[in-house]
VOGU-3710 file (C-alpha; in Angstrom, 3 decimals, decimal comma):
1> xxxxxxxxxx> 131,135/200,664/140,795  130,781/196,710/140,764  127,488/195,292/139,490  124,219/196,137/139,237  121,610/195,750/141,991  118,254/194,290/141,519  115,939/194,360/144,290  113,381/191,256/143,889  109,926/191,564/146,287  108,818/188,255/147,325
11> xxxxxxxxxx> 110,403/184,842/148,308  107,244/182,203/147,741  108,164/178,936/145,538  107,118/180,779/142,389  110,055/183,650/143,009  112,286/180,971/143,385  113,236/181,327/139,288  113,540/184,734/139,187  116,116/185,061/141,608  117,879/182,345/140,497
21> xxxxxxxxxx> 118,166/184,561/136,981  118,905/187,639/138,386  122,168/186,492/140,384  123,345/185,403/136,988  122,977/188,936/135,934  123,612/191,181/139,063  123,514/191,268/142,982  120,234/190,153/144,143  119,146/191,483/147,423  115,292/190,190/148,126
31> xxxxxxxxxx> 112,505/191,046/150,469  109,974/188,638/152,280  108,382/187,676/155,016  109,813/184,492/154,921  113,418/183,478/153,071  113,397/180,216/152,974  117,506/178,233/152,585  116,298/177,434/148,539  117,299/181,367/148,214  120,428/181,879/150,238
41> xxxxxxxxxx> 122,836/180,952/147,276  121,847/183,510/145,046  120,676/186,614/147,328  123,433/189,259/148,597  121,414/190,418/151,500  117,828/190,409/152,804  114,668/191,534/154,559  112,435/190,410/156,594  109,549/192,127/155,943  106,073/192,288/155,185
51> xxxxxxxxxx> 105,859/192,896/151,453  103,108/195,663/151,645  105,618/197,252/153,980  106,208/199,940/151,389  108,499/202,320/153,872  111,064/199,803/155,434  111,194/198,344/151,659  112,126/201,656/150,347  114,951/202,640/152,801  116,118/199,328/152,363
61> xxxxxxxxxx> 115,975/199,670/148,782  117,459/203,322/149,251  121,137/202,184/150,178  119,926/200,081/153,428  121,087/197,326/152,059  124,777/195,671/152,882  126,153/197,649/149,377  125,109/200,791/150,558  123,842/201,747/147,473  120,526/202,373/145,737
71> xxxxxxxxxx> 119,314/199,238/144,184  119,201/199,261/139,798  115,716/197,755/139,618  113,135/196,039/141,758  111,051/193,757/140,746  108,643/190,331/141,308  106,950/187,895/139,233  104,383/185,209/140,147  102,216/186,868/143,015  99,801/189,838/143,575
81> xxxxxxxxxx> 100,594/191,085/146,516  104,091/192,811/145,975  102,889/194,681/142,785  101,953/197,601/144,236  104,855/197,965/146,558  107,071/197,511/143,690  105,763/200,258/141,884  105,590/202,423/144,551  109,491/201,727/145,307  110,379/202,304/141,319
91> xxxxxxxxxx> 108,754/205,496/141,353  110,293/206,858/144,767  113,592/205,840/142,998  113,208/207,021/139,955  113,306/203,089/138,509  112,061/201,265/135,495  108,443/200,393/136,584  104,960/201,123/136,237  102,191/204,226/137,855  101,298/203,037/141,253
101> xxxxxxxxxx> 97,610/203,600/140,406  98,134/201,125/138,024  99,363/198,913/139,576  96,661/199,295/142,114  94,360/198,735/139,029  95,616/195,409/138,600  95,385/194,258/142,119  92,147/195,266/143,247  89,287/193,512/141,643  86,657/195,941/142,443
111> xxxxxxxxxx> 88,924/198,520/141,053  89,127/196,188/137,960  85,366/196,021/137,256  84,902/199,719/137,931  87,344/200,196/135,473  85,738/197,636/132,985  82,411/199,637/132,971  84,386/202,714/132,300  85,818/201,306/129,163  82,011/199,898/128,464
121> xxxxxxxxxx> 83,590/196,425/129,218  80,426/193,764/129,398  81,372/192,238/133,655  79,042/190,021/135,208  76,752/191,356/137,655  78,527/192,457/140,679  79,099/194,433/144,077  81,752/195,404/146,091  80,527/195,180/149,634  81,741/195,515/153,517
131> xxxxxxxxxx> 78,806/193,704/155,074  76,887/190,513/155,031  73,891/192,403/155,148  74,809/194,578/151,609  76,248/190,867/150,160  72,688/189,368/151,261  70,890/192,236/149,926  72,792/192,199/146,856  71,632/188,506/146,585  68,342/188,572/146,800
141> xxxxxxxxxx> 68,093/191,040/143,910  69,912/188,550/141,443  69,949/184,822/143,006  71,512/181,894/141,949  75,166/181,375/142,384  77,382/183,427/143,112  80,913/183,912/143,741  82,654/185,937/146,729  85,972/186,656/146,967  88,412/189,367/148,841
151> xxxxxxxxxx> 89,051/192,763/147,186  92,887/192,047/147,402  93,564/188,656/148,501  95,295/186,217/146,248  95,974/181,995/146,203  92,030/181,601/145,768  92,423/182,599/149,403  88,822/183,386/151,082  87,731/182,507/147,169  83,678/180,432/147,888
161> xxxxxxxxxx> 80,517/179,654/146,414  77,569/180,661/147,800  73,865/178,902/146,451  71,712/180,619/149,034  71,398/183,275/151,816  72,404/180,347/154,290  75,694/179,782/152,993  76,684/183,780/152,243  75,982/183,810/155,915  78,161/180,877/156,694
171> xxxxxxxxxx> 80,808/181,883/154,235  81,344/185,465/154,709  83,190/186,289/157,314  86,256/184,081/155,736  86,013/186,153/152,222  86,136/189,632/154,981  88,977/188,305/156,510  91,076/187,464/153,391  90,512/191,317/152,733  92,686/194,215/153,738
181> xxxxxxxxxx> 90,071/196,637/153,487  87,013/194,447/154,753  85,776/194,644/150,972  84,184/191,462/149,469  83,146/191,372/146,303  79,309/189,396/144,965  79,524/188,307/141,750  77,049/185,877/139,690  79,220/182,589/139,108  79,524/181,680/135,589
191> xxxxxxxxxx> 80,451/178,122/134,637  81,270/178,241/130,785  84,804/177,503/129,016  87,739/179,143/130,808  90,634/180,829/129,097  94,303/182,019/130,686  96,347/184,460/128,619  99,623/185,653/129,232  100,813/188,969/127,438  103,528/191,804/127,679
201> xxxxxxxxxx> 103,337/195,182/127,127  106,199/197,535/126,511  105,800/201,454/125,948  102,336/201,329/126,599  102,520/198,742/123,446  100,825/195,582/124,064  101,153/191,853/122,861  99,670/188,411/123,416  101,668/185,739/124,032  99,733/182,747/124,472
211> xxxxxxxxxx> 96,500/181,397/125,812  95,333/178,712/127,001  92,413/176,847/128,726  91,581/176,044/132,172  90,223/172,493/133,757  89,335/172,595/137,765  89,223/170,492/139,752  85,904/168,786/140,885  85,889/169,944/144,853  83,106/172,114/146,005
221> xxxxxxxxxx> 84,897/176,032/146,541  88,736/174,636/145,929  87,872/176,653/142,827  91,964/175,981/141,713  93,085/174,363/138,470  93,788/171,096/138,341  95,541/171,544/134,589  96,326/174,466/132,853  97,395/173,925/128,884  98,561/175,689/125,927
231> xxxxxxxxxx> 97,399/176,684/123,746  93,951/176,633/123,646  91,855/174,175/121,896  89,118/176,408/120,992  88,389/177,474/117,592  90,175/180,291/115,812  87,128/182,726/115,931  86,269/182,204/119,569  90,394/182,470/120,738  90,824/185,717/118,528
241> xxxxxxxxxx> 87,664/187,041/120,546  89,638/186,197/123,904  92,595/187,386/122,064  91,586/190,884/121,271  89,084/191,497/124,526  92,312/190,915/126,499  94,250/193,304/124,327  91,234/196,043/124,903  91,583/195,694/128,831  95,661/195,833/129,170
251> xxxxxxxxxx> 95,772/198,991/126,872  92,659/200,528/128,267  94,317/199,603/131,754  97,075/201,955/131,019  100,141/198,934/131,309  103,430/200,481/130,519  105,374/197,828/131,004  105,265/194,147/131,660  103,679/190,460/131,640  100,122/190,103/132,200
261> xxxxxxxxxx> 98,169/187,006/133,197  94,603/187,278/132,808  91,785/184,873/133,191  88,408/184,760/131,441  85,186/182,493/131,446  82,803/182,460/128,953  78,556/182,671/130,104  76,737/181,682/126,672  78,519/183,150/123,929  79,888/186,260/126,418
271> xxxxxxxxxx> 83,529/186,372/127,862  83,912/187,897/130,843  86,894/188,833/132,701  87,526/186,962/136,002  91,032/188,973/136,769  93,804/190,882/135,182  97,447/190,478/136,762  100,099/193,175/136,361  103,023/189,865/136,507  103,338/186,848/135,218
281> xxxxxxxxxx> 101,094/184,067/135,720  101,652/181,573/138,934  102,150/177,846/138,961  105,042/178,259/137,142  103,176/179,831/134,157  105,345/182,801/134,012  108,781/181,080/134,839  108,299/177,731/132,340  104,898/177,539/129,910  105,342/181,215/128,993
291> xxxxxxxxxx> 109,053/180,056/127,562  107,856/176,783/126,312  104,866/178,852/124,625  106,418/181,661/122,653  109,756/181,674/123,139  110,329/184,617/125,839  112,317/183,777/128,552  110,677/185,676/131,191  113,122/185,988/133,952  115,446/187,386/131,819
301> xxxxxxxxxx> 113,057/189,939/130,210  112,085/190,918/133,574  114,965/191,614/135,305  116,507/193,571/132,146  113,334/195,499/131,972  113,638/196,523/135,761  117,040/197,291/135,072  115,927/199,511/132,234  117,375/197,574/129,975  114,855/196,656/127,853
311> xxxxxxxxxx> 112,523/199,576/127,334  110,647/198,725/123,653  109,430/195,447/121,610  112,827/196,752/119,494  114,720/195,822/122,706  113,686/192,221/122,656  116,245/191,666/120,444  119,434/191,994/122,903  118,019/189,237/125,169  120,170/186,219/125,286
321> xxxxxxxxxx> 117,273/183,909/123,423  115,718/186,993/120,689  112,297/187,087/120,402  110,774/189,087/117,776  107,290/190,424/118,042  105,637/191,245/114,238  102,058/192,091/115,475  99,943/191,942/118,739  98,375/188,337/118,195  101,494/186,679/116,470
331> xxxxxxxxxx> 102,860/184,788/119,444  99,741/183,671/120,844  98,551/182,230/117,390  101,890/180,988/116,393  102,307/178,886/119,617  106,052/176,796/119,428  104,831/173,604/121,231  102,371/172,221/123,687  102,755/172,568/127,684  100,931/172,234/130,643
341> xxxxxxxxxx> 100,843/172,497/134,470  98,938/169,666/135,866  98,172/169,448/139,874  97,116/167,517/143,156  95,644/167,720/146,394  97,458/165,567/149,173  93,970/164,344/151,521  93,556/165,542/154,862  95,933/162,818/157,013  98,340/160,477/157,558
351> xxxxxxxxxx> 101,175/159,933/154,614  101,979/156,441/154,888  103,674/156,103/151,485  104,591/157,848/148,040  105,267/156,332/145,281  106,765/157,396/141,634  108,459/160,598/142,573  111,757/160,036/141,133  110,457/158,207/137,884  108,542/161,414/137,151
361> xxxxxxxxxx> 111,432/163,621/138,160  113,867/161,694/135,634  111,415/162,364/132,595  113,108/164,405/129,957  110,066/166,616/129,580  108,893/167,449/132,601  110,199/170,711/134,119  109,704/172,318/136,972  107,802/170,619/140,162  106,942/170,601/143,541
371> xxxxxxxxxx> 107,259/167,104/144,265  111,077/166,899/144,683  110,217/166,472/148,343  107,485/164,953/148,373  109,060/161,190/149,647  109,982/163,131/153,156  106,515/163,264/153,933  105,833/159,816/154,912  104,664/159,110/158,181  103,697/162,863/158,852
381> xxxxxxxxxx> 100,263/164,035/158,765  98,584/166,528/156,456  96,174/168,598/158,022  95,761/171,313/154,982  94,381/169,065/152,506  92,427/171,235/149,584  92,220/174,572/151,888  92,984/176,854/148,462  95,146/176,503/145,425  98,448/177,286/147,749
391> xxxxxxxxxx> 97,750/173,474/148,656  98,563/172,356/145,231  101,524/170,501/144,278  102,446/171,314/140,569  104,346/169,870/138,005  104,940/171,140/134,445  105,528/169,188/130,905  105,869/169,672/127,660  105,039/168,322/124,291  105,477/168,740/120,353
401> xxxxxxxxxx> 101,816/167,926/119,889  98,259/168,095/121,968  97,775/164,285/122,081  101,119/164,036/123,442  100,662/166,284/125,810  97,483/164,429/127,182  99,272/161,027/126,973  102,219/162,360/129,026  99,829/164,218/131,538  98,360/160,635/132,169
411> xxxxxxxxxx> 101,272/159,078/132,605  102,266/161,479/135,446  99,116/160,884/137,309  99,418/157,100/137,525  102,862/157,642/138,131  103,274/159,800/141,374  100,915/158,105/143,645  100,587/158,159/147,450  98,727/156,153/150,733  96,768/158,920/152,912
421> xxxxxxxxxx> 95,165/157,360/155,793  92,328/160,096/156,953  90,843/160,706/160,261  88,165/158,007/159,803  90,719/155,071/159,309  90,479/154,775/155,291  93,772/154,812/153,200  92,846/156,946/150,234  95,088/157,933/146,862  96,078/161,766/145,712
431> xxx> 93,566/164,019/144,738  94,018/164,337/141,117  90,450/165,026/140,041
//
């Protein structure tokens, strides 16, 4: 019968890993909008297609494809969007995967919060709108700041603050138009410590595998992470809170099966939930700190689990690096090393020249990046500058201790330097900051 088949959803920079694993494994045939030649080596056959586009998916993934044959698995990793599609094709096929409403759950955030009240989950005062006039009238009842963001949209896009009725008028219309369903969601912005945590559930069994904190950057509604680092500096009592109010969501979310990336920001001594993923975290959080964190290699795990492969916390045992799981907080609290994604913002302009590239890419601890390419640039022009966090250019390191870590994430940042001239004539540096 030949090998497998493993149908992978998604072809963005963050899938790039993934498929690179599965064609170690099996025939990889992958679906996208846009394939771009990074994939050809390792994909069978592809798609073009809108990833929502659950029907042409499905026949595709029904023996449409150049083996004639039903795909083993589907799967993605890294990105919102395909979740629900993937599901949807699993269950059609009879696959390894998870409920459809679930995975629905996952990537609706007024679905989320909904749910959250159900379980008598504290959320921040919110509402899921379709017009400026319910978002305005929403704000004048609680005031402030608050946050808007798409129903379904993800890459921060359409993501804003909004400090008065001026600006929700000003601002609105791009939040709508990030959403599928003209749904925006109001919610009061909170501005305490952040927290990320990455976890897996198997069998409806859950476990977190590490967390760690959150630093933005300081540009009015980028509202994208400049660093990312694990794990966590915060104190035992305050991470097992995170810890186990993470654990209540996922298994009162109804995850079969899975990595979860989750985010959370504290408002006095409160955490709140910002989102819940149903994948691994983006930024490379799923495909390198995840490994460098606890030990799972995550490609692997997730094409053998599509596969049906691995099907239990038993099963994690046959994967090519084991990984054994004793108890639900073990991993995250036992954390093998210190890693980080740090990022920048290229300026709105003219690249006249880049600097440091290779030095960086040499360094013995820093692992994946987006900067390989980065030398090409020069004398081109950058009109995206900080538009959302899909603007970022990442790069990930590790460390055997904290101060390390910081020392080495310093030395990166004075090391990869460029010359932006803007529209007004000055020659400005990256945005680090």
């Amino acid at each position: 019968m030949g090998k497998k088949i493993i149908l992978v959803i998604g072809a963005g920079p963050f899938q790039l890993a993934l498929v690179q694993k599965a064609s170690q494994l099996c025939d990889v045939v992958l679906a996208a909008p846009v394939i771009s030649d990074a994939f050809k080596p390792y994909i069978a056959d592809e798609l073009l297609v809108d990833v929502r586009d659950f029907e042409s998916i499905l026949a595709f993934a029904d023996g449409g494809n150049r083996f004639g044959r039903r795909v083993d698995g589907v799967i993605t990793d890294e990105t919102d969007i395909p979740v629900y599609t993937v599901a949807r094709v699993a269950e059609a096929l009879g696959l390894s995967g998870i409920e459809p409403d679930v995975a629905h759950l996952f990537t609706n955030k007024s679905l989320m919060r909904s749910k959250m009240a159900e379980l008598g989950i504290k959320v921040l005062p919110n509402k899921t709108v379709t017009t400026l006039d319910e978002a305005v009238s929403f704000y004048s009842e609680i005031g402030g700041t608050v946050i808007i963001k798409p129903v379904d949209a993800q890459g921060s896009r359409g993501v804003q603050l909004c400090h008065s009725t001026e600006e929700l008028h000003a601002k609105f219309p791009e939040a709508a138009r990030w959403s599928t369903t003209d749904e925006v969601i109001v919610e009061r912005y909170a501005t305490g410590r952040e927290f990320v945590i990455e976890g897996l559930a198997l069998d409806y069994e859950f476990c977190n595998l590490c967390i760690g904190d959150t630093v933005y950057f300081d540009i009015e509604d980028s509202l994208s992470a400049r660093e990312r680092t694990f794990p966590t500096t915060a104190p035992d009592d305050l991470r097992d809170r995170a810890l186990e109010l993470n654990t209540r969501i996922i298994t009162g979310f109804g995850l079969k099966q899975g990595i979860t990336h989750s985010e959370f920001v504290m408002e006095g001594d409160d955490i709140f939930l910002i989102e819940t993923a149903a994948r691994g975290g983006g930024a490379f959080i799923s495909s390198d700190l995840i490994p460098l964190s606890c030990g799972l290699q995550s490609e692997e795990f997730l094409v053998k689990m599509a596969l049906g492969e691995i099907a239990t916390f038993d099963d994690l045992g046959n994967l090519e690096h084991p990984i054994t799981v004793a108890s639900t907080d073990s991993l995250a609290k036992s954390p093998l090393g210190h890693c980080c994604y740090v990022a920048f913002y290229i300026p709105v302009g003219e690249i006249l020249a880049v600097r440091g590239v290779q030095d960086v890419l040499a360094l013995p601890y820093v692992h994946n990046t987006q900067i390989e390419h980065l030398e090409d640039l020069v004398g081109s022009g950058n009109a995206e500058g900080q538009s959302d966090k899909t603007s970022r250019y990442l790069i990930t390191i590790e460390a055997p201790t904290r101060e390390e870590l910081e020392r080495r994430m310093n030395l990166v940042r004075s090391t990869v330097q460029a010359d932006v001239r803007t529209p007004e004539g000055e020659v400005v540096p990256l945005i680090w900051y």
